[in-house]
mmCIF file as gemmi writes it, N, C-alpha and C atoms, coordinates in Angstrom:
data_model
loop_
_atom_site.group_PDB
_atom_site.id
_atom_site.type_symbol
_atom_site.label_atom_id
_atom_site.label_alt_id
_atom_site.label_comp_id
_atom_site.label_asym_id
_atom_site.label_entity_id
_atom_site.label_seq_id
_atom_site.pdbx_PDB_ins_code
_atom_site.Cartn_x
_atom_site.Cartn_y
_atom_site.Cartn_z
_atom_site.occupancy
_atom_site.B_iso_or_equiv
_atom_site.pdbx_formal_charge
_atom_site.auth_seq_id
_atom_site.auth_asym_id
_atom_site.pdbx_PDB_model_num
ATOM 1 N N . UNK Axp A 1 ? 29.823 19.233 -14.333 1 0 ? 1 A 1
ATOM 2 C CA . UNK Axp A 1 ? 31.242 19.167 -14.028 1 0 ? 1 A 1
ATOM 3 C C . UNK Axp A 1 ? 31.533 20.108 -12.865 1 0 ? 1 A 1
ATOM 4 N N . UNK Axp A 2 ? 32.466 19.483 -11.865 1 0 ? 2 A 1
ATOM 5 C CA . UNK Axp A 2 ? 32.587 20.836 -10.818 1 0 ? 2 A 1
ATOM 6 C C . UNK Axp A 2 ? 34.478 20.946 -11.056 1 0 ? 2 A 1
ATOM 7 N N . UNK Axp A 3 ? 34.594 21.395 -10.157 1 0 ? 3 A 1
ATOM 8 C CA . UNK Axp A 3 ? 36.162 22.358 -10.131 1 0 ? 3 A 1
ATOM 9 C C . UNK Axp A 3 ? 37.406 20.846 -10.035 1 0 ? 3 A 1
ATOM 10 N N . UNK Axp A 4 ? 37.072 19.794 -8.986 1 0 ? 4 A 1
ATOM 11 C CA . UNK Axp A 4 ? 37.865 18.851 -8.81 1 0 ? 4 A 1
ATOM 12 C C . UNK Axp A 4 ? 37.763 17.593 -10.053 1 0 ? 4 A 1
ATOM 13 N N . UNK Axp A 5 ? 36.679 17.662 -10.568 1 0 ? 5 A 1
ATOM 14 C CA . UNK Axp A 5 ? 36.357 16.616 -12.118 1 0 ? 5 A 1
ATOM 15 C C . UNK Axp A 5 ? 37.641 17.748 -13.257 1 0 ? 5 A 1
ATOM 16 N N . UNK Axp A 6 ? 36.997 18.933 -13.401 1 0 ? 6 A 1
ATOM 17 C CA . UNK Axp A 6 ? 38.008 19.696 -14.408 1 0 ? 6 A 1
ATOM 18 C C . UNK Axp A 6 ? 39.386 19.782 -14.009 1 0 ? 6 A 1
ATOM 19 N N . UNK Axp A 7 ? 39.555 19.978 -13.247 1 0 ? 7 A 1
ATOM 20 C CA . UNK Axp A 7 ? 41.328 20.074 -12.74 1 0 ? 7 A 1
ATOM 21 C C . UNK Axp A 7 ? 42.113 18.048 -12.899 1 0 ? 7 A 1
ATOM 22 N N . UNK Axp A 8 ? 41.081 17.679 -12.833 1 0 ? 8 A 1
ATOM 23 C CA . UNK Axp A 8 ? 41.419 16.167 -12.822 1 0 ? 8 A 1
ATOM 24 C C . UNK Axp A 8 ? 41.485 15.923 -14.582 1 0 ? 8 A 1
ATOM 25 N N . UNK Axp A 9 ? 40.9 16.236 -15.261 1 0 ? 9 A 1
ATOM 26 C CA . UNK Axp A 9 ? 40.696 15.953 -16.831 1 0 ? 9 A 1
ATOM 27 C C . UNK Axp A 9 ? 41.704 17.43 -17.237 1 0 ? 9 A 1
ATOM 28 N N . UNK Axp A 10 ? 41.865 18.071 -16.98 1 0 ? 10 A 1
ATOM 29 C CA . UNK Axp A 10 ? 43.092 18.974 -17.356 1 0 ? 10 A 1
ATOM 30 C C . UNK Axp A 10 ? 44.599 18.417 -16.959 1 0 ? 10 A 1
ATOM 31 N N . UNK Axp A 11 ? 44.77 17.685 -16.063 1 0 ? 11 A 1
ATOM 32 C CA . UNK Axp A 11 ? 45.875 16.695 -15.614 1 0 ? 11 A 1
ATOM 33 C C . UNK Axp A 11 ? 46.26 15.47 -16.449 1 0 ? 11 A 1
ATOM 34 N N . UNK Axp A 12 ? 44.96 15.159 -17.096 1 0 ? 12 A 1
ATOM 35 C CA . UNK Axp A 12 ? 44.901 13.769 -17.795 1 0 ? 12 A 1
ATOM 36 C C . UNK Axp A 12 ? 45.204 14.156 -19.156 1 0 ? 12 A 1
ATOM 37 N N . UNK Axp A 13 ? 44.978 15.417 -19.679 1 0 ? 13 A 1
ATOM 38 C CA . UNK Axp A 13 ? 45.328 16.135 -21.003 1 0 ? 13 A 1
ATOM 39 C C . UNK Axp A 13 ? 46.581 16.227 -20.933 1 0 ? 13 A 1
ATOM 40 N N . UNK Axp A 14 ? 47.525 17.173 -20.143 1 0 ? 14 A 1
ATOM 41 C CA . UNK Axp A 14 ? 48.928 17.369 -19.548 1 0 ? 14 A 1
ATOM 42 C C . UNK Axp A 14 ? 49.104 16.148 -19.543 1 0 ? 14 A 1
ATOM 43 N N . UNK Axp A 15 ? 49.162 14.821 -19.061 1 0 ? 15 A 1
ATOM 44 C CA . UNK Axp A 15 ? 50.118 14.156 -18.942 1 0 ? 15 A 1
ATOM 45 C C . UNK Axp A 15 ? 49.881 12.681 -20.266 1 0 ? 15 A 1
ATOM 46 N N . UNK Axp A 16 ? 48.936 13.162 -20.996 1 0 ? 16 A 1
ATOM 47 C CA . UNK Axp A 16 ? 49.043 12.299 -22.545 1 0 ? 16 A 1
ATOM 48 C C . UNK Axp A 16 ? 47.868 11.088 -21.853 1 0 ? 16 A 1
ATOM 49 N N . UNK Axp A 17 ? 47.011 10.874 -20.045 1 0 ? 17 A 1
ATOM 50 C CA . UNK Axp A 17 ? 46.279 9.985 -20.677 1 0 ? 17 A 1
ATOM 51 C C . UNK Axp A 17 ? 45.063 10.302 -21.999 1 0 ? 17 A 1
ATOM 52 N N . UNK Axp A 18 ? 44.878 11.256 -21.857 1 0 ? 18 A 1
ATOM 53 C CA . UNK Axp A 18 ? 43.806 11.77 -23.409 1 0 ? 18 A 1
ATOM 54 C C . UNK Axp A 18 ? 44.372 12.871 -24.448 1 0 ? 18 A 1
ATOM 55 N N . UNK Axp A 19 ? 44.14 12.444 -25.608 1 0 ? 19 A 1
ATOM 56 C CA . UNK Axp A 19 ? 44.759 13.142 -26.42 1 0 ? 19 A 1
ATOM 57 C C . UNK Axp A 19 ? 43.611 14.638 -26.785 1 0 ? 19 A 1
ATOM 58 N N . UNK Axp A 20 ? 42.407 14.58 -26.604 1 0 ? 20 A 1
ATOM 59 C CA . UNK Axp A 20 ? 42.034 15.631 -26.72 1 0 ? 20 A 1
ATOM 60 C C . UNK Axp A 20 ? 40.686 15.451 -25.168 1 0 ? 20 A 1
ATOM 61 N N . UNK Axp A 21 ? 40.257 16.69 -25.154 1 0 ? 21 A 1
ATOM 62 C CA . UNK Axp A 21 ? 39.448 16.795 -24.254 1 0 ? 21 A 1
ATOM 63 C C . UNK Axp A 21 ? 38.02 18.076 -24.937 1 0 ? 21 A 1
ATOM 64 N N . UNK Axp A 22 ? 37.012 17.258 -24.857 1 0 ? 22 A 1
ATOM 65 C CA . UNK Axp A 22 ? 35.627 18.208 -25.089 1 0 ? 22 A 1
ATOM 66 C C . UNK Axp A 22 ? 35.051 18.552 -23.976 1 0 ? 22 A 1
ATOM 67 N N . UNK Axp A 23 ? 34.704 19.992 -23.939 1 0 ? 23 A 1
ATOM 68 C CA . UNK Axp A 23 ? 33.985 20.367 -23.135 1 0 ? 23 A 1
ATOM 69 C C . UNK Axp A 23 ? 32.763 21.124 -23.393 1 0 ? 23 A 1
ATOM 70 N N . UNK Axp A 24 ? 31.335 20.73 -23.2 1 0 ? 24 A 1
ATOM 71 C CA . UNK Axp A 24 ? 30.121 21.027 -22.854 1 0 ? 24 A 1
ATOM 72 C C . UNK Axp A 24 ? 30.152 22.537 -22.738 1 0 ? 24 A 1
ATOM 73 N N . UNK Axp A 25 ? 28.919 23.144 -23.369 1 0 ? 25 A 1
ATOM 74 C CA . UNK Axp A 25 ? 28.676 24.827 -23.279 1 0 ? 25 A 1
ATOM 75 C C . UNK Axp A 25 ? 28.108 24.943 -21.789 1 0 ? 25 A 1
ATOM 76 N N . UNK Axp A 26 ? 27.783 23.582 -21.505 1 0 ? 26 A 1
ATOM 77 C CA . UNK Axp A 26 ? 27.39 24.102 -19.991 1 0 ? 26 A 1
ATOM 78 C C . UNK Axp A 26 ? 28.423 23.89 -18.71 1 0 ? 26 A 1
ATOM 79 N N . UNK Axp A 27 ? 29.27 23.386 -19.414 1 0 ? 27 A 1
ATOM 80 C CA . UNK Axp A 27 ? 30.206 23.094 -17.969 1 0 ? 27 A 1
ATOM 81 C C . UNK Axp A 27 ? 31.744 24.019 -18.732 1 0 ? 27 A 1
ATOM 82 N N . UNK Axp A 28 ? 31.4 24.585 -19.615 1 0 ? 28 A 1
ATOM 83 C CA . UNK Axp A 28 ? 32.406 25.467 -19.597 1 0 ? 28 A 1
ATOM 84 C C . UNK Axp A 28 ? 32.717 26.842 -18.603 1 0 ? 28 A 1
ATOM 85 N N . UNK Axp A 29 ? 31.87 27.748 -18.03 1 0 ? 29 A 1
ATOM 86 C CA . UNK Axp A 29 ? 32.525 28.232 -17.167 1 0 ? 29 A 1
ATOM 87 C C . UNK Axp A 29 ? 33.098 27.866 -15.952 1 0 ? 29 A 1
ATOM 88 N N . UNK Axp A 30 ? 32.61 26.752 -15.646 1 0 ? 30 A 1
ATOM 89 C CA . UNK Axp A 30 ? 33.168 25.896 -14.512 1 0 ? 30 A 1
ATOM 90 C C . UNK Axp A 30 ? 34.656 25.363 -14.838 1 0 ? 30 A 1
ATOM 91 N N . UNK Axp A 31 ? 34.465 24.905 -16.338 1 0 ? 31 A 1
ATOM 92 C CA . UNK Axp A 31 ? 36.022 24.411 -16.51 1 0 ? 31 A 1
ATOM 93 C C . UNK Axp A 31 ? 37.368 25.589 -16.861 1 0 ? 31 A 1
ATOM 94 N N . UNK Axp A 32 ? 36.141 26.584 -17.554 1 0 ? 32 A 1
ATOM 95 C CA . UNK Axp A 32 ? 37.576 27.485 -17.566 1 0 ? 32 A 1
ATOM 96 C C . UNK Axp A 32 ? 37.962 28.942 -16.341 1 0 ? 32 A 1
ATOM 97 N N . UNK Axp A 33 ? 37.736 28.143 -15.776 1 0 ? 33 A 1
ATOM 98 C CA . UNK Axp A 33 ? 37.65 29.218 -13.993 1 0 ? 33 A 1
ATOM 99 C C . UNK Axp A 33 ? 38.855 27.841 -13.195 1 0 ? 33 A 1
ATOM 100 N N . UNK Axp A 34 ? 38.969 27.008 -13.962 1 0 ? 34 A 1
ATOM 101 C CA . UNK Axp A 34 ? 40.375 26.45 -13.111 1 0 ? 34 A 1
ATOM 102 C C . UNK Axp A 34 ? 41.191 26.133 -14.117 1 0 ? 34 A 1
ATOM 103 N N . UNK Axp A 35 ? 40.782 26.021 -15.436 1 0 ? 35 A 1
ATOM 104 C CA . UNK Axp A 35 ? 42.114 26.452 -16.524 1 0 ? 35 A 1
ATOM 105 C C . UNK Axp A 35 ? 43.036 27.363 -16.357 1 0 ? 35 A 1
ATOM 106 N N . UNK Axp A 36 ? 42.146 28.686 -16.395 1 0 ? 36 A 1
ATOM 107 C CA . UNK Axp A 36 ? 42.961 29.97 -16.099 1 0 ? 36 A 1
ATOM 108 C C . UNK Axp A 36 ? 43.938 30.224 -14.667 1 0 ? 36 A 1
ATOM 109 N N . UNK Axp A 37 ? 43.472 29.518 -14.09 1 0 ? 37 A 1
ATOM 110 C CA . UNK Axp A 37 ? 44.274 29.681 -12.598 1 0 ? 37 A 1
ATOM 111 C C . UNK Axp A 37 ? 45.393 28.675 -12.785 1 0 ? 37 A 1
ATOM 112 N N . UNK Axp A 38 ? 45.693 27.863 -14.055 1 0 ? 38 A 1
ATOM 113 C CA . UNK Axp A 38 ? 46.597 26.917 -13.886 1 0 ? 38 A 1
ATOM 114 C C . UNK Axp A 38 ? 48.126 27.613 -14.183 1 0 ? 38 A 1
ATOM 115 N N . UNK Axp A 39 ? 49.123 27.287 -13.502 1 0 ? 39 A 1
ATOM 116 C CA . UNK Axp A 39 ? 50.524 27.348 -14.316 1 0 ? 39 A 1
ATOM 117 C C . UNK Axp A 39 ? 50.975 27.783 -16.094 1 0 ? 39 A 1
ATOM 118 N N . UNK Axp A 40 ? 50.516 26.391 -16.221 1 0 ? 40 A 1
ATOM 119 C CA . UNK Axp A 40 ? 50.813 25.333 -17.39 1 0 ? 40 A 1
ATOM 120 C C . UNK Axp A 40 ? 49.423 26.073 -18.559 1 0 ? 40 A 1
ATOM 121 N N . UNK Axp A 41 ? 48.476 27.373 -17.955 1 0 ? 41 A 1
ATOM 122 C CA . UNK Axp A 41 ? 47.642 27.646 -18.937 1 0 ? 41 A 1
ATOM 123 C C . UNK Axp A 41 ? 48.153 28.114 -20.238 1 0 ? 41 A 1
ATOM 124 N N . UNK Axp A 42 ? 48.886 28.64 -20.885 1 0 ? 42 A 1
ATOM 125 C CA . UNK Axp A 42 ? 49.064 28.845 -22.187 1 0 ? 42 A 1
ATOM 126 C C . UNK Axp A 42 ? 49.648 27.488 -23.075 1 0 ? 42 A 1
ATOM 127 N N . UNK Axp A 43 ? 49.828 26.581 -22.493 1 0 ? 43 A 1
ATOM 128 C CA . UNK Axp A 43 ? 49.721 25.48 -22.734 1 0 ? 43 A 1
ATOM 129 C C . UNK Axp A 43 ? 48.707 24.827 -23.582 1 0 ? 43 A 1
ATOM 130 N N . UNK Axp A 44 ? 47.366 24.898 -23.107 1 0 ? 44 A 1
ATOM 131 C CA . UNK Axp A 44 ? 46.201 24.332 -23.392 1 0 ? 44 A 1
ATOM 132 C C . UNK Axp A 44 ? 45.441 25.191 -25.098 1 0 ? 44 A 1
ATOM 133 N N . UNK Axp A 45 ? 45.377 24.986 -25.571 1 0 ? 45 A 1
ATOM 134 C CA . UNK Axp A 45 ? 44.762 24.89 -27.049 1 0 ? 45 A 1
ATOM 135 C C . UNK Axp A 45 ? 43.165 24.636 -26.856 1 0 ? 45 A 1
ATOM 136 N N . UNK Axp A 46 ? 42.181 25.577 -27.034 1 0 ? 46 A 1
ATOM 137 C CA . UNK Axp A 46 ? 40.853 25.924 -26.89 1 0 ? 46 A 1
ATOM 138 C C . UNK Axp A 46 ? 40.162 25.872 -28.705 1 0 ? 46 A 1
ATOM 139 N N . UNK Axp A 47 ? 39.397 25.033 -28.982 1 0 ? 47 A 1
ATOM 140 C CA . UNK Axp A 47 ? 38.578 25.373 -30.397 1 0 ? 47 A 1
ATOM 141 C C . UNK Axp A 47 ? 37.617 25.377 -30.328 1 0 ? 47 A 1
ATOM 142 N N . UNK Axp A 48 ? 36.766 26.438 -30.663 1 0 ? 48 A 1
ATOM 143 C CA . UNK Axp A 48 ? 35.653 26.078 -30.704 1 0 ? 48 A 1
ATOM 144 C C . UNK Axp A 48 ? 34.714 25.28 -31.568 1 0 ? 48 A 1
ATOM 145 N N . UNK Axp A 49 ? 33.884 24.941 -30.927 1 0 ? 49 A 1
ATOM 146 C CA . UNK Axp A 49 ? 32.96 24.004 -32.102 1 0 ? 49 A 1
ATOM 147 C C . UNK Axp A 49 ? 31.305 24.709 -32.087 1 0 ? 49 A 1
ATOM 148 N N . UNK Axp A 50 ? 30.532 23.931 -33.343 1 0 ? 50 A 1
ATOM 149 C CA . UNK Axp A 50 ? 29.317 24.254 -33.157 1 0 ? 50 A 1
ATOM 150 C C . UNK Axp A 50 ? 28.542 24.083 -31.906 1 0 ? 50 A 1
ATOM 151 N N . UNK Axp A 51 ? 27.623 24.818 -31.915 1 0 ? 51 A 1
ATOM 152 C CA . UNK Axp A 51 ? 26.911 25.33 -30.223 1 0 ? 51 A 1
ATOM 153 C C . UNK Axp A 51 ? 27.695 25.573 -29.063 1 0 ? 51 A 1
ATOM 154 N N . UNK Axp A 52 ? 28.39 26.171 -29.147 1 0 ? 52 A 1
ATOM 155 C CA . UNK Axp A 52 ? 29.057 26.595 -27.877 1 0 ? 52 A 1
ATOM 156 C C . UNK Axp A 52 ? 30.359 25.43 -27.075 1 0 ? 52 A 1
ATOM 157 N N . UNK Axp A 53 ? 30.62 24.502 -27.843 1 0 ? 53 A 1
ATOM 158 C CA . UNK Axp A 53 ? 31.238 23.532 -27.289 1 0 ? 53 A 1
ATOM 159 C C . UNK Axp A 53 ? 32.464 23.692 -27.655 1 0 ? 53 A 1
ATOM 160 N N . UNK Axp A 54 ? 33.562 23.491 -26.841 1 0 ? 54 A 1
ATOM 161 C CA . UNK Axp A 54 ? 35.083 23.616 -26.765 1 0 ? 54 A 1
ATOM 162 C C . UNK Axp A 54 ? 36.104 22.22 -27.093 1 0 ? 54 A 1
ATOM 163 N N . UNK Axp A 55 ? 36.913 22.268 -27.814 1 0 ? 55 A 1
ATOM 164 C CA . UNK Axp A 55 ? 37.549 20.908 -27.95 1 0 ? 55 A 1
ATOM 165 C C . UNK Axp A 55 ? 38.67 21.458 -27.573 1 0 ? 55 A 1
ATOM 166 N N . UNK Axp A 56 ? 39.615 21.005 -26.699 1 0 ? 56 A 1
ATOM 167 C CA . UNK Axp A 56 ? 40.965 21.416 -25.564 1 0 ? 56 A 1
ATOM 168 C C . UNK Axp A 56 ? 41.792 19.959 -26.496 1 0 ? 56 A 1
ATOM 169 N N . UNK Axp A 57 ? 42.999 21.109 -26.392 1 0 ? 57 A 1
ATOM 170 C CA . UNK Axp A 57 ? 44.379 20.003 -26.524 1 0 ? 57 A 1
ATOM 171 C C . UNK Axp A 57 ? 45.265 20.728 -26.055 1 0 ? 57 A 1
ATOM 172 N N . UNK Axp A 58 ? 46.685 19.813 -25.572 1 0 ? 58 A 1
ATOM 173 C CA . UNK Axp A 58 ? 47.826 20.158 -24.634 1 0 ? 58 A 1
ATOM 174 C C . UNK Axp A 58 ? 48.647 20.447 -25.692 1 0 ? 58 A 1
ATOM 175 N N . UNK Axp A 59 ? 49.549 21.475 -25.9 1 0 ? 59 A 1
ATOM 176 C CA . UNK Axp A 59 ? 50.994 21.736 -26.757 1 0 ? 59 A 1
ATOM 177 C C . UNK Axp A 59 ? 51.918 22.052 -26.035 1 0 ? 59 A 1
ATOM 178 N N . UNK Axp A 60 ? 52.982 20.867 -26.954 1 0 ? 60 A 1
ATOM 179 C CA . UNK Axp A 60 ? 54.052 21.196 -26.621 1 0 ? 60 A 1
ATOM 180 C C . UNK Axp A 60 ? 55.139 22.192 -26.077 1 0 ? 60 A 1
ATOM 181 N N . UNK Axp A 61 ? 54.539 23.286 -26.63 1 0 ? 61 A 1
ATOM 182 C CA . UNK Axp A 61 ? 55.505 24.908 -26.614 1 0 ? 61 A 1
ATOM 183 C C . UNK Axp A 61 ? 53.987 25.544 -26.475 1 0 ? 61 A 1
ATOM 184 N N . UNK Axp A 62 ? 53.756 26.736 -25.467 1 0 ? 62 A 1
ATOM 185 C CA . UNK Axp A 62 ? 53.557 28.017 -24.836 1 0 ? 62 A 1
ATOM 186 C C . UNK Axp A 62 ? 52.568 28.761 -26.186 1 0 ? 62 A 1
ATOM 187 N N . UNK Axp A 63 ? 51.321 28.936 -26.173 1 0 ? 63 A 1
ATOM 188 C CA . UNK Axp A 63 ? 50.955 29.712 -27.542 1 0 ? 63 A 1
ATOM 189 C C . UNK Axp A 63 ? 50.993 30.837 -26.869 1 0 ? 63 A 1
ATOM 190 N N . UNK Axp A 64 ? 51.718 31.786 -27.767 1 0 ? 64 A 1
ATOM 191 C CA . UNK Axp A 64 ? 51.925 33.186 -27.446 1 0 ? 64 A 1
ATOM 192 C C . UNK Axp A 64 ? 51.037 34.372 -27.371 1 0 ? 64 A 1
């Protein structure tokens, strides 16, 4: 995954075409090095899963 694939699938989360988004232990620092630079980041909902893998969802309201 590079910087313009993640910013593109973080857009598609934000705007409801996917309801959740997984991300790979290996393309996670790539994806969350343009999460964090986003606006809209406290937005995004991070879980982790077994082996290092991330399952992302968009909320409604700001997690504090």
């Amino acid at each position: 995954m590079d910087e313009s694939m993640a910013a593109k699938l973080l857009d598609d989360l934000r705007h409801g075409k996917i309801v959740e988004l997984f991300v790979r232990k290996e393309d996670f620092l790539v994806f969350r090095s343009v999460l964090v630079k986003r606006d809209d980041f406290k937005y995004f909902r991070g879980i982790a899963q077994h082996g290092g893998h991330v399952l992302y969802h968009y909320l409604k309201e700001p997690r504090s």
